[in-house]
N, C-alpha and C positions, 0 to 999 in steps of 0.2 A: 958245524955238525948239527943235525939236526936231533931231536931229542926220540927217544924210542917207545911208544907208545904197546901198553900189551899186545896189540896186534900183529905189531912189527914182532914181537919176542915169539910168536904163536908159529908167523912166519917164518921165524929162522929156526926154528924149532922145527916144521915140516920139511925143511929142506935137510936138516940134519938128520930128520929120521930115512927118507932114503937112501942118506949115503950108509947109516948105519944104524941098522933094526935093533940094537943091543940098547939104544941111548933112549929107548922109551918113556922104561920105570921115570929115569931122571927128569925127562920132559917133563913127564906129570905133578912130578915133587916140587919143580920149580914152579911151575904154573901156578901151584897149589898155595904155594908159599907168597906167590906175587898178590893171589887172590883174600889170603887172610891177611894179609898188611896190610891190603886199599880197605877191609872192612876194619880192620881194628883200627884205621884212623879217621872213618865215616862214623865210628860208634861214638872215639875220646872227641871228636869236634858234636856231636847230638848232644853229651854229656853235658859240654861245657855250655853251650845254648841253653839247652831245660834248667841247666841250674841259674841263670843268667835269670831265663823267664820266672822262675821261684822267686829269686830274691825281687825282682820288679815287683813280684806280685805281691809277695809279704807289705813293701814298702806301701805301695797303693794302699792294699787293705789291710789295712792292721786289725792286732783280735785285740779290742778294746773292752773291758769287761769293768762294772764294779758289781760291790757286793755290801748289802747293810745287813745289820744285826739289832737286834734290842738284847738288852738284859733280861729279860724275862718274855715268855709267850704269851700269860694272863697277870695283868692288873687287878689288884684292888683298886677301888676310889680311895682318892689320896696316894696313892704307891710314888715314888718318884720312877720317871722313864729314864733309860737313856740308849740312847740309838749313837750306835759307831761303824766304821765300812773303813774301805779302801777303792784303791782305783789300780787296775794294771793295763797295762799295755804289752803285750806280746809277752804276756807270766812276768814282768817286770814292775815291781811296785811303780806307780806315777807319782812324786811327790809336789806335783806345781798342777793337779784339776782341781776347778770348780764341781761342785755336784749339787744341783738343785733339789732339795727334798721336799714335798710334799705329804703332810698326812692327811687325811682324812676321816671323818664323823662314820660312823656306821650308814648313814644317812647321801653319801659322796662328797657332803660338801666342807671346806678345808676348812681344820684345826688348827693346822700350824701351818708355813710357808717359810723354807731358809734356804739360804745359800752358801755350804759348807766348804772349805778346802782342805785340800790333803797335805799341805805343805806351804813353804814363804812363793807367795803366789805375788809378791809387791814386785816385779822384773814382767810384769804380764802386758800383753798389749792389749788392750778393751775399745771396739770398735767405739762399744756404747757404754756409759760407764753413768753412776749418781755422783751428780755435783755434790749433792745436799739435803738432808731429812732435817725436816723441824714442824712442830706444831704451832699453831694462832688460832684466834677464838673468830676471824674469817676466813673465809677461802684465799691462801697465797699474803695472808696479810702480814703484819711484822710480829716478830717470832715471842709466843708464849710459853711458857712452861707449866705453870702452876694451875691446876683447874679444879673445882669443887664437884663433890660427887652431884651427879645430874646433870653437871650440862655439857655442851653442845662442843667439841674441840676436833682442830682439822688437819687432817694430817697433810703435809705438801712436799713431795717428793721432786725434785728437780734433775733431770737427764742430760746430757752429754752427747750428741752423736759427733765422734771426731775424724769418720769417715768420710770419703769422696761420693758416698753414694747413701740413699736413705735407708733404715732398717725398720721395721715393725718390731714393736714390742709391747709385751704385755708385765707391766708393773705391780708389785704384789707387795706388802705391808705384811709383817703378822708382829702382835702386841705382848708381851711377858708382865704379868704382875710381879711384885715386890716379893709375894711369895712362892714365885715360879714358878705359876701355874698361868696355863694360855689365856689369854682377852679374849681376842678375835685374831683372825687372819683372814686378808681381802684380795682377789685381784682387786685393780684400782678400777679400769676399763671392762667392758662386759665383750670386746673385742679389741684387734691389735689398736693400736695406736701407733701413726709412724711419725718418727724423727727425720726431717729432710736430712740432708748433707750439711755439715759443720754448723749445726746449728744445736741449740739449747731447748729443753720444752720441760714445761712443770706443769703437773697434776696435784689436785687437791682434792681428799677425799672427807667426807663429815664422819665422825664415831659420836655416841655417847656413852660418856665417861659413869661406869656403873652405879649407882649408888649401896650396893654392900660388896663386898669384900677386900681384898686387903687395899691399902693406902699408899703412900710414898712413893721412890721411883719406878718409875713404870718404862719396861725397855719396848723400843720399835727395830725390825728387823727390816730393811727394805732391800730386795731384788731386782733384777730386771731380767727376766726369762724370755725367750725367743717364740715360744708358745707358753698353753695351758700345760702343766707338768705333766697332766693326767693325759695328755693328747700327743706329749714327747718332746715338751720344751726343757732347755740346759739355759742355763746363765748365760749374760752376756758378758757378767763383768762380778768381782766378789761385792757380797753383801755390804749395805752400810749401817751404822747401828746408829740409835742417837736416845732419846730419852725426854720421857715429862714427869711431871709428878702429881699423884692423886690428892689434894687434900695439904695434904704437908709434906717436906722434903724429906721425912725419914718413916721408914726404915730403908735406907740404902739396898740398891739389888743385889744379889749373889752374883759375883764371878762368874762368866758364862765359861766354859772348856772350851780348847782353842780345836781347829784344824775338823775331821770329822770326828768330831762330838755335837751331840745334840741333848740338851737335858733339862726337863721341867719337870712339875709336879700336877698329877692327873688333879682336877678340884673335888672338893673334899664333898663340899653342897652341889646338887643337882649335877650331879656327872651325866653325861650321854653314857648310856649303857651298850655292849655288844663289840663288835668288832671292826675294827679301825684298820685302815690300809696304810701303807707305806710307800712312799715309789721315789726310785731314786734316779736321777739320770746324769750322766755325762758326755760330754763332745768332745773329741778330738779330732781336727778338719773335719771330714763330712761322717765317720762315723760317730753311729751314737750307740751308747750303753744303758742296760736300763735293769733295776733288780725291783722285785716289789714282793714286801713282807708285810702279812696280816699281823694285831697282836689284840687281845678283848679285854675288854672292861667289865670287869662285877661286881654287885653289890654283895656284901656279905653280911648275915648277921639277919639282915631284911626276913623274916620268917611270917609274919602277920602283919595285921591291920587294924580299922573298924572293924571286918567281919574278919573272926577267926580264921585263922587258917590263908588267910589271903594276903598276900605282900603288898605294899601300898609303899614301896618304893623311898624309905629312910629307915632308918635304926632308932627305935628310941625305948622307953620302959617296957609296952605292949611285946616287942620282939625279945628282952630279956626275960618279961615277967614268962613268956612263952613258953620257952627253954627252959628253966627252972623248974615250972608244972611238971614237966617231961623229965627230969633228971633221974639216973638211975634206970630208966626204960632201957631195954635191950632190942636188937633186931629180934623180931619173930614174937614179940609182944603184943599184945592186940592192939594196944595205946602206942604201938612204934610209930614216927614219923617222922621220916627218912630226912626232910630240907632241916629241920632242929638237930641234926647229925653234922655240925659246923666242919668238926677234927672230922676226915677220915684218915685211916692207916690199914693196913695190912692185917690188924687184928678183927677183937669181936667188937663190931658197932655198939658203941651204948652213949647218952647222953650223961656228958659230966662236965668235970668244972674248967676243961678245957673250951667245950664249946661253948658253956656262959662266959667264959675268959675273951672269945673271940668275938661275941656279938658285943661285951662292954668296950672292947677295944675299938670297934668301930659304931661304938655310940654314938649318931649326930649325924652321921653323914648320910646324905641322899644322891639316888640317882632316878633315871626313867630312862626306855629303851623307844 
């Protein structure tokens, strides 16, 4: 028997109707009915497709997002920082990304340089990964630790490509004193640097070893980023840390905080002044995520100079004695002068022993912008 197509039904349907004009209505209602079936099973099979197409598409492209934070939005010199985030993937926390952080000088050029994770990232597979960080008093020579303030020590980072094919990369250092507060931070290369296939490559970069500030162990943070961070490079592989020491081996470094944490101490002497950028980026297959937060630096307390009235960029007697002459002044006084207004609040401005409190508390320290 061959199967019956609406046509054939339309047909037996006209023939029915001139045997009998009464069976009209019913014609129609069948038809009717034959017609909203074949659509309502043209709509549930479109259904099942777009949604099919959805989820392909989600898969493809995922919504990769992170997100950093500081503890505060304005620093004092000296303040301790600390910078935390997260990583999600489709509103799902990510607990196994890398995320390359970069700060930056008010000036663009890097302060810090690290390579954070969100979680036990040691199950990872790293195309390109550091064999090894260590210093020597030459380039790639055998490994030193100890160096006196002044001279000349080299930091040598050595790479890993353990892919079939070669990768560019650009390799970054940044240094932590004893007392937490940043050295330097370097690319190594002023452009990529590529790693053939299954093959090893070491870089050696020269620092000088400061002659003031703090002494003892001194940490090094080394990365390996796929780009400049600021241009949209992510890690190729987690950071490795290693260590020398300034002068003498103590005083031992502080604890660093594991996963996304990041935490130093702004310097207390000659701070860069102004506002500092943050950028943070992550990869997952081809996409990539990227958040970037401002946070500033100021002097406080700074009020004069040699010539009155003029900041000259530290805190010392000149800016206390300042504040003191003024004590007692009121806003709308003829002698008011608003920057010796250390405290504000909500009330009546006046100079008191709050704001002598706050220029003695940050007695000593200098910056410049």
């Amino acid at each position: 028997m061959r199967n019956i197509s609406c046509l054939d039904l339309e047909e037996i349907f006209e023939i029915s109707d001139k045997k009998a004009g009464a069976v009209e209505i019913d014609v129609n209602v069948m038809k009717l009915g034959l017609h909203a079936h074949v659509f309502m099973v043209i709509v549930a099979v479109s259904l099942v497709i777009i949604s099919q197409a959805n989820m392909h598409r989600v898969s493809a492209n995922p919504l990769l997002d992170v997100d950093v934070e500081t503890n505060k939005q304005t620093y004092l010199v000296g303040d301790a920082v600390r910078i935390t985030g997260n990583v999600t993937l489709d509103g799902t926390l990510k607990n196994n990304s890398l995320v390359a952080i970069e700060i930056d000088f008010p000036n663009g050029s890097p302060f810090a340089l690290r390579t954070v994770d969100t979680g036990n990232v040691s199950g990872g597979y790293w195309k390109v990964k550091i064999a090894d960080v260590y210093t020597s008093a030459t380039p790639l020579g055998n490994e030193t630790q100890l160096f006196n303030r002044g001279a000349t020590a080299y930091v040598n980072v050595v790479m890993a490509n353990i892919d079939v094919v070669s990768h560019p990369v650009r390799p970054v250092f940044y240094i932590q004193r004893s007392d937490n507060s940043p050295l330097m931070a370097m690319y190594m290369t002023t452009d990529f640097y590529v790693i053939e296939a299954n093959r090893t490559a070491a870089l050696s970069t020269s620092i000088q070893v400061p002659t003031t500030g703090a002494i003892g162990q001194t940490l090094i943070f080394a990365s390996v980023f796929d780009d400049n961070v600021a241009l949209g490079g992510a890690p190729y592989c987690p950071e490795y840390a290693a260590w020398f020491y300034i002068d003498t081996q103590t005083p031992a470094a502080p604890a660093q905080p594991e996963h996304f944490n990041v935490a130093f101490n702004l310097p207390k002497i000659n701070a860069k002044l102004g506002n500092y950028t943050i950028t943070a980026r992550s990869k997952y297959q081809v996409t990539l995520a990227t958040d970037i937060k401002p946070f500033e630096v100021i002097l406080l307390g700074d009020v004069t100079g040699p010539t009155p009235g003029v900041p000259d960029g530290k805190v010392d007697m000149r800016d206390i004695g300042f504040i003191v002459n003024l004590y007692g002044t009121r806003e709308g006084d003829p002698n008011w002068v608003p920057k010796a207004n250390l405290y504000v609040d909500d009330g009546v401005q006046v100079i008191n022993m709050r704001d002598i409190g706050i220029a003695c508390n940050n007695f000593g320290k200098s910056g410049s912008y």
